[in-house]
C-alpha positions in Angstrom: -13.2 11.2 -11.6 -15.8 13.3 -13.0 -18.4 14.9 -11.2 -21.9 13.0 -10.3 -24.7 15.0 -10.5 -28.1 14.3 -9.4 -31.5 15.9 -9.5 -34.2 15.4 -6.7 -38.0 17.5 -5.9 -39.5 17.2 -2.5 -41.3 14.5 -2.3 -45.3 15.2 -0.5 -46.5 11.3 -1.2 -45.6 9.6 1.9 -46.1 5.9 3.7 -47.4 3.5 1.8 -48.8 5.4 -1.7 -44.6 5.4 -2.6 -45.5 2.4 -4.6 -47.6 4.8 -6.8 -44.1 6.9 -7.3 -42.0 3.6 -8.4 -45.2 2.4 -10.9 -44.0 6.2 -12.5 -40.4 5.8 -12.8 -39.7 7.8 -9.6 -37.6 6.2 -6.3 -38.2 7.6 -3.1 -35.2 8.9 -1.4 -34.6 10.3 2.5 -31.8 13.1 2.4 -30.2 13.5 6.4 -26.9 14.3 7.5 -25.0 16.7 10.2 -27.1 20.0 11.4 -29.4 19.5 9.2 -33.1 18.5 8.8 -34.0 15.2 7.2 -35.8 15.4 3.8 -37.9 13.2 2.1 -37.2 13.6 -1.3 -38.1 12.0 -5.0 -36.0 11.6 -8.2 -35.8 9.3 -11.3 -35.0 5.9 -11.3 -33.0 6.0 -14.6 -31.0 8.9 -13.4 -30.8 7.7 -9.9 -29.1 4.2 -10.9 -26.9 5.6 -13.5 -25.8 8.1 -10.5 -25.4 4.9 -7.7 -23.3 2.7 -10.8 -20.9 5.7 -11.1 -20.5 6.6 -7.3 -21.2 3.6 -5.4 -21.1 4.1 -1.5 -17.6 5.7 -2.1 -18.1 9.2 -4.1 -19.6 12.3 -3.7 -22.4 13.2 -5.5 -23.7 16.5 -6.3 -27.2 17.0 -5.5 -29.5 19.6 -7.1 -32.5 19.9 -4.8 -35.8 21.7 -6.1 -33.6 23.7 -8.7 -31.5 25.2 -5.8 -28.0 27.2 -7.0 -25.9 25.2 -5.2 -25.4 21.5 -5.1 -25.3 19.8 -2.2 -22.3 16.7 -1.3 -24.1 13.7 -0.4 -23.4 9.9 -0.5 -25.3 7.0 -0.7 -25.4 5.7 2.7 -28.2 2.8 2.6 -29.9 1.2 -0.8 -33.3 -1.1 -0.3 -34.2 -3.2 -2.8 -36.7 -5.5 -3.7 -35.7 -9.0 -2.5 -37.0 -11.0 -5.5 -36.8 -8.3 -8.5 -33.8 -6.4 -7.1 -35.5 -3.0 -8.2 -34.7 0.1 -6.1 -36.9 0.6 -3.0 -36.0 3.7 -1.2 -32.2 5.4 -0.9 -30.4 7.1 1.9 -28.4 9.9 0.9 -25.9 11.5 3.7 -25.4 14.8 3.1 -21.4 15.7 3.8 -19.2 18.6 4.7 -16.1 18.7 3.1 -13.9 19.9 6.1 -15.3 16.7 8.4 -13.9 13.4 8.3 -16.5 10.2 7.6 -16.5 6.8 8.0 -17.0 4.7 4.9 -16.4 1.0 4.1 -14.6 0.7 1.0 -14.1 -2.8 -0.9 -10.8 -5.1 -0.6 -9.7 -6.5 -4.1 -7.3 -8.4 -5.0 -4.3 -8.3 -7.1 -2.0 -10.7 -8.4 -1.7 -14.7 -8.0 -0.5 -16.3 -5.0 2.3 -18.8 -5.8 1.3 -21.2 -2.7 -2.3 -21.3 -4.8 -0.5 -23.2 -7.7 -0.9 -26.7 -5.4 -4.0 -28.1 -5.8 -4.6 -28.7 -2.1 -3.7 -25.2 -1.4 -6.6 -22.2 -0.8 -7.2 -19.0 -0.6 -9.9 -18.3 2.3 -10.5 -14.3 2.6 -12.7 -13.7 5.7 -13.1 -9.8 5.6 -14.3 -8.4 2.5 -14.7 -4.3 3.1 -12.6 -2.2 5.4 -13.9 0.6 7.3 -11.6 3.5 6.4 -12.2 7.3 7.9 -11.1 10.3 6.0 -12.0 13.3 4.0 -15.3 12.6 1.9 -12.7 14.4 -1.3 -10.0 11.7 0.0 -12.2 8.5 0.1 -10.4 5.5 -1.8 -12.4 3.5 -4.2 -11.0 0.2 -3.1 -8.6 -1.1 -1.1 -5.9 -3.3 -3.1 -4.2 -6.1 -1.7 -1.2 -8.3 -3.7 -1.6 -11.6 -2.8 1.5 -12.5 -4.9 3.5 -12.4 -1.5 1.6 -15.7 -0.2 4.7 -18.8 -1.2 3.7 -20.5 1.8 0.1 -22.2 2.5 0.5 -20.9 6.6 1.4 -17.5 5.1 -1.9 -14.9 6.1 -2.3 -11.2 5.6 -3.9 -8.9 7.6 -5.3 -5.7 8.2 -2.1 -3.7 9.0 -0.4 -4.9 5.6 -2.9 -3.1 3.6 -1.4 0.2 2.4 -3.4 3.3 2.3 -3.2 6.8 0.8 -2.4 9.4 3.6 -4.9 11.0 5.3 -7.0 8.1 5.4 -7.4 5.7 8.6 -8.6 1.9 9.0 -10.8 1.7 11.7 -10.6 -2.0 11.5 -8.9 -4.3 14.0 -5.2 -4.7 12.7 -4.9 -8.1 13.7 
């Protein structure tokens, strides 16, 4: 995957005048993470959602803060959004080291058709969505497939520990 690169300023408007930033095109965003301070920080809304659509809540992204030299590794951690319009609120960015395992919840899709499904009275009922995986921010899957080809039977369930996952990354989930 390519690398996501964003750009961000220090942000001085604070509380409620923020809505004066997202009338300009700018999206507040809070920058906090391991030994360091917590920033409040500002950056485009255009460049911001192009940035979120490429790394979702699963890839690094390479922040530029204030012009610095060196970028640093954050992900998104938290997105609020408008309730009616869905426009961007305010974003959490966690800022990462690359030598420090994190926990992340990654998305469960599924592959294949499951031959018990071909009976009309038959369904498929999925109850977890997301698994909680920890690992290596560099080693983070971007989803976790599952082949539901294997269900013939309509009894027939799968669970956590049949999911298969690249080494060096752990579900945190229950198994069962």
């Amino acid at each position: 995957m390519e690398k996501i690169e964003l750009e961000t300023t220090t942000r001085e408007t604070m509380g409620k005048k923020v809505r004066f930033l997202r009338r300009q095109g700018i999206i507040p965003v809070h920058l906090f993470g391991h030994d360091i301070d917590s920033m409040a920080l500002q950056c485009d809304a255009l460049q911001l959602r192009q940035a979120m659509s490429q790394a979702g809540k699963t890839h690094i992204i390479s922040l530029m803060l204030d012009k610095a030299k060196k970028p640093r590794n954050v992900v998104v951690r938290e997105v609020q959004r408008n309730p009616i319009t869905g426009e961007l609120l305010h974003v959490d960015l966690y800022q990462v080291r690359m030598d420090e395992k994190i926990q992340v919840e990654v998305p469960i899709v599924l592959i294949g058709e499951a031959p018990a499904l071909k009976h009309k009275q038959n369904m498929l009922a999925q109850a977890l969505h997301a698994l909680t995986v920890e690992c290596l921010p560099d080693r983070t899957p971007e989803s976790a497939p599952i082949d539901v080809s294997v269900l013939t039977d309509a009894e027939q369930t799968l669970h956590v520990k049949d999911i298969a996952v690249d080494e060096g990354v752990t579900v945190t989930n229950n198994p069962e």
